[in-house]
C-alpha positions in Angstrom: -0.4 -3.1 -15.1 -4.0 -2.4 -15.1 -6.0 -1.4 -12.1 -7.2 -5.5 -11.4 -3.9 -7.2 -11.7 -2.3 -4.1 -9.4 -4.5 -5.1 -6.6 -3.9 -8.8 -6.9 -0.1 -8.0 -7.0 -0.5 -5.7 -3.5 -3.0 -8.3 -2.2 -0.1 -10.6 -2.5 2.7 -9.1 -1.4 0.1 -8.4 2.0 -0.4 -11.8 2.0 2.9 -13.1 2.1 4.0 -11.0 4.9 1.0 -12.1 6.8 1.2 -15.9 6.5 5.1 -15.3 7.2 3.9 -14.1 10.5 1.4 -16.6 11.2 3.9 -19.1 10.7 6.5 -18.0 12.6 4.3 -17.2 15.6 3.0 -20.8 15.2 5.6 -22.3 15.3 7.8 -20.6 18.0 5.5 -19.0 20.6 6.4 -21.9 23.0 10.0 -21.2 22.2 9.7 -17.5 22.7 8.0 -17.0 25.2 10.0 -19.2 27.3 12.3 -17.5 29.6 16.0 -17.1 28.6 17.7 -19.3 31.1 15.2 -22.3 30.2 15.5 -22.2 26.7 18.5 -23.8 26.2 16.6 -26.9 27.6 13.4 -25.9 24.5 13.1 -28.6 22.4 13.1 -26.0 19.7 16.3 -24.1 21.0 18.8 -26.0 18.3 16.5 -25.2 15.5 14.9 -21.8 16.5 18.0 -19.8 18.2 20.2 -17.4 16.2 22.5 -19.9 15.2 19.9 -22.1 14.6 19.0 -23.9 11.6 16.1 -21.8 11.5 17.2 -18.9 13.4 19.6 -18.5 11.4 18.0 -18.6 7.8 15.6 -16.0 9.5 18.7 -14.2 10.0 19.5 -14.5 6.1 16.7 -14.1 4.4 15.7 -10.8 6.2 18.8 -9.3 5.7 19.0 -10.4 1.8 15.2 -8.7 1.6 16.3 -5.4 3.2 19.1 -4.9 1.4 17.3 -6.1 -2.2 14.4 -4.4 -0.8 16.7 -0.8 -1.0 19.1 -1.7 -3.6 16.7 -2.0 -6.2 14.4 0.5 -5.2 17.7 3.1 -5.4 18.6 1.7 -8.5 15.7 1.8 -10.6 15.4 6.1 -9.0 18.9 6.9 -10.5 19.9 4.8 -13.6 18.2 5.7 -16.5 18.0 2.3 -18.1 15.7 0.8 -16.1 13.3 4.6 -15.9 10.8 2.2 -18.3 11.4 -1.3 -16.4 7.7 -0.4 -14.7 6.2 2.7 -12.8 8.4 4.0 -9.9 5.8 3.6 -7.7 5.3 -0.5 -8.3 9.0 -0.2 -7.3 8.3 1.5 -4.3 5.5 -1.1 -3.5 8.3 -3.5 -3.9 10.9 -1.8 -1.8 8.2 -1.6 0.9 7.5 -5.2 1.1 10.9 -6.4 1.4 11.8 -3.9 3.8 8.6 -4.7 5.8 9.5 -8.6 5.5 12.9 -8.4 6.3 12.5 -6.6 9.8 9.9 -9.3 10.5 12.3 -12.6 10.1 14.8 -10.8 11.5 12.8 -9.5 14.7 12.4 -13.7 15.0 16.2 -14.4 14.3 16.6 -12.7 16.9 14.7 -14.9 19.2 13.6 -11.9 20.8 16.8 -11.2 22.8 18.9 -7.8 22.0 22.0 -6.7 23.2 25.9 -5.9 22.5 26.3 -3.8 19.3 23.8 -5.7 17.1 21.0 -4.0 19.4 22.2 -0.7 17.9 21.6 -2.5 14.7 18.4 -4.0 15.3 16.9 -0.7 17.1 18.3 1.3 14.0 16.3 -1.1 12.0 13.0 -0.6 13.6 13.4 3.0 13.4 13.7 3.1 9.6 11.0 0.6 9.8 8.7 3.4 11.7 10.4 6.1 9.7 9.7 4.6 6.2 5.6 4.0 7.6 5.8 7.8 8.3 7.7 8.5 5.2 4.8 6.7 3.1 2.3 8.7 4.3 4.3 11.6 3.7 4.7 10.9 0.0 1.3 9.6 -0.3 0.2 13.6 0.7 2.2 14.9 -2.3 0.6 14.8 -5.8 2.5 12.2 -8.2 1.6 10.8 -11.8 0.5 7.7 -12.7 4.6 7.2 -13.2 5.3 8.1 -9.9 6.8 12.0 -11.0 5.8 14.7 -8.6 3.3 16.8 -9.9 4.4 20.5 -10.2 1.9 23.0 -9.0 0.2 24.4 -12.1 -0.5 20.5 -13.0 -2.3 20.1 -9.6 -4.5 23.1 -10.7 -5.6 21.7 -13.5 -6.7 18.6 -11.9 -9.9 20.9 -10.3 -13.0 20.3 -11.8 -15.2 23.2 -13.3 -18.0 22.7 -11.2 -20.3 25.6 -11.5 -20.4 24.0 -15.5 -20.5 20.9 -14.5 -23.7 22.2 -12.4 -25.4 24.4 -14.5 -25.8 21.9 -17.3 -25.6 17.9 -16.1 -27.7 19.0 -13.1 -29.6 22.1 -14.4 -28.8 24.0 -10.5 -29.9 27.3 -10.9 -27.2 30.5 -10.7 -27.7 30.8 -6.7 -26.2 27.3 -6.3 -23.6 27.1 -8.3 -22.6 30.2 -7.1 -22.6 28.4 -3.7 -20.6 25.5 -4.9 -18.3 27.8 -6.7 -17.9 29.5 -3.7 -17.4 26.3 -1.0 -14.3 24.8 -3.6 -12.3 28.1 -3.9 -9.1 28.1 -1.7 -9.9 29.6 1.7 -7.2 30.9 3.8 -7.3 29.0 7.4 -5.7 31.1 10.3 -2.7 30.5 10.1 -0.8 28.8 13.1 3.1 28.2 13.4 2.7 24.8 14.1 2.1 22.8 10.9 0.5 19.8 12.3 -2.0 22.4 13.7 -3.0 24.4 10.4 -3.2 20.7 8.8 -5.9 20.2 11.5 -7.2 23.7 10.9 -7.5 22.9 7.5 -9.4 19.7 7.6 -12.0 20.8 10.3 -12.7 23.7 8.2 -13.1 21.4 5.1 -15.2 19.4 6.7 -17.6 22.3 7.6 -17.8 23.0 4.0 -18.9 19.9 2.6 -21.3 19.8 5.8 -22.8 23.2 4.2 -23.3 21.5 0.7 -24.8 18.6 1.8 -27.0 20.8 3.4 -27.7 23.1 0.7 -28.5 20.2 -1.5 -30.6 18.9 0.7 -32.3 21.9 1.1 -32.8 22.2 -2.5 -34.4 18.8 -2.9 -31.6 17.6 -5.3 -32.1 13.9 -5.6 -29.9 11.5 -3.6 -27.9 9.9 -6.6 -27.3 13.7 -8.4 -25.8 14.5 -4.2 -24.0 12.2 -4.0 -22.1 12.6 -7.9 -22.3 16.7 -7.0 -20.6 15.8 -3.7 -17.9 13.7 -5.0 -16.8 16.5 -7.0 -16.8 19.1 -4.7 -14.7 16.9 -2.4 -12.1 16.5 -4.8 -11.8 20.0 -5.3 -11.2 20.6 -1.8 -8.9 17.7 -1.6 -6.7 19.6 -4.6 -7.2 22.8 -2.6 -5.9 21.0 0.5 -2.7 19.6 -1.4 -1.7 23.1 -3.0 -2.1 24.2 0.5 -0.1 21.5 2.0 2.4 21.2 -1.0 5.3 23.5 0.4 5.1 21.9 4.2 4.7 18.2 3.0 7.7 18.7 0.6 9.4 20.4 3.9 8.3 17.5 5.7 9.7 14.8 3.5 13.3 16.6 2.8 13.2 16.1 6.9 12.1 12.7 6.8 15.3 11.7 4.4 17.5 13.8 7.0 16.4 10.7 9.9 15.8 7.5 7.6 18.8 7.7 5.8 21.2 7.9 8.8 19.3 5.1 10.0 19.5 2.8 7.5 23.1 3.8 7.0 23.5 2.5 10.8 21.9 -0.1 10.0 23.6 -1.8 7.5 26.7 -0.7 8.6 26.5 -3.1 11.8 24.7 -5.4 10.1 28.1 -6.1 8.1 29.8 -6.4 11.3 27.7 -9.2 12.4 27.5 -10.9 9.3 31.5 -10.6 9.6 32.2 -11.7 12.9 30.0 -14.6 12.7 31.6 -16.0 9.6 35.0 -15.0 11.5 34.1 -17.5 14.5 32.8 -20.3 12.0 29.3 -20.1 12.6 28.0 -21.5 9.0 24.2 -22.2 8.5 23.4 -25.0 5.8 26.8 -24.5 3.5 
């Protein structure tokens, strides 16, 4: 999938989450925002309540997308066949989509009312909903190939750039510079603090000091402002792989946490969710079959 089509496919999948939403607010705001006692006398309450015609197939279709949503994502992880049926993270892109969509027409098969044991469902959901934003973020923080493999460390090491080359002959800086810019990418020890979410903000106020002190070095050396810029870029991706070795071991901490709360979760989750499903069928309520 090249670079283009990818961001048409993402651009997508955004898009139908978001026109999902517009149309479901536009269509059931007067419903939903009228108070629970009146609503039985909406003109909308046969179609949009749970057992609605609507309400309902919200019901459906959100749980079909979370569960396809998961399902295939651990499938395609651990069975070998499918390892070249597309890069892991496309899959992942998938799996967030359904799982993002599925909350969503379920939030509105709802109707907005929560109780009894499908509450504990439906709170469960949103918290691997909120989990799995964090858990992106996490992943996104640890290095992966194009295939969606975690990189070890030596092959995030060889991702840095020589610069002081790179320097000396593209931008003929003389040996005072580069030695500068040698300098500013090396890994700098930040004082270290107990508290990881501290020595991650250590860590980037520091950075940003450095590439501060470039720019101003530069400047003071009347390097153009296209050759800057180019020098710049490089430097910052330097101190972007400096700041992933650094954060390798926590962020790897971090998501071995995150799998200890979003499983459970989702386990939760579906768990009740085949109660429901269960007792409903049980007391005959049927949607369009």
């Amino acid at each position: 999938m090249s670079r283009t089509i990818h961001r048409i496919y993402l651009s997508v999948l955004v898009a139908i989450v978001f026109i999902a939403f517009i149309i479901l607010v536009n269509i059931g705001t007067s419903y939903y925002t009228t108070g629970l006692e009146e609503r039985v006398y909406h003109t909308d309450h046969k179609a949009l309540k749970p057992s609605g015609i609507i309400g309902h197939g919200l019901g459906i279709f959100g749980s079909l997308s979370m569960i396809l949503g998961v399902s295939l994502y651990m499938a395609r992880k651990r069975y070998r066949f499918l390892s070249r049926a597309g890069l892991l993270k496309h899959w992942l892109e998938f799996h967030i989509f359904l799982c993002t969509l599925g909350p969503l027409l379920v939030l509105f098969h709802t109707a907005f009312k929560f109780g009894g044991l499908v509450a504990i469902s439906f709170w469960s959901m949103v918290a691997v909903f909120l989990s799995g934003i964090i858990g992106r973020f996490i992943y996104l923080q640890i290095p992966h190939s194009i295939e969606g493999r975690e990189l070890s460390l030596t092959e995030i090491r060889d991702m840095k750039s020589d610069i002081v080359s790179v320097a000396k002959v593209k931008y003929k800086l003389d040996d005072e510079t580069c030695n500068i810019l040698a300098d500013s990418v090396k890994r700098k020890t930040v004082i270290y603090h107990r508290n990881a979410i501290v020595r991650l903000y250590n860590g980037y106020i520091n950075n940003l000091k450095i590439k501060n002190s470039v720019k101003a070095l530069l400047k003071r050396k009347n390097i153009s402002s296209s050759e800057s810029k180019q020098i710049m870029n490089l430097v910052s991706n330097d101190i972007k792989i400096n700041r992933r070795i650094e954060q390798l071991e926590t962020m790897q901490n971090f998501f071995k946490y995150w799998h200890v709360i979003h499983l459970p979760f989702a386990l939760v989750m579906l768990i009740i969710m085949i109660v429901h499903v269960g007792v409903t069928i049980l007391f005959g309520y049927r949607w369009i079959f």
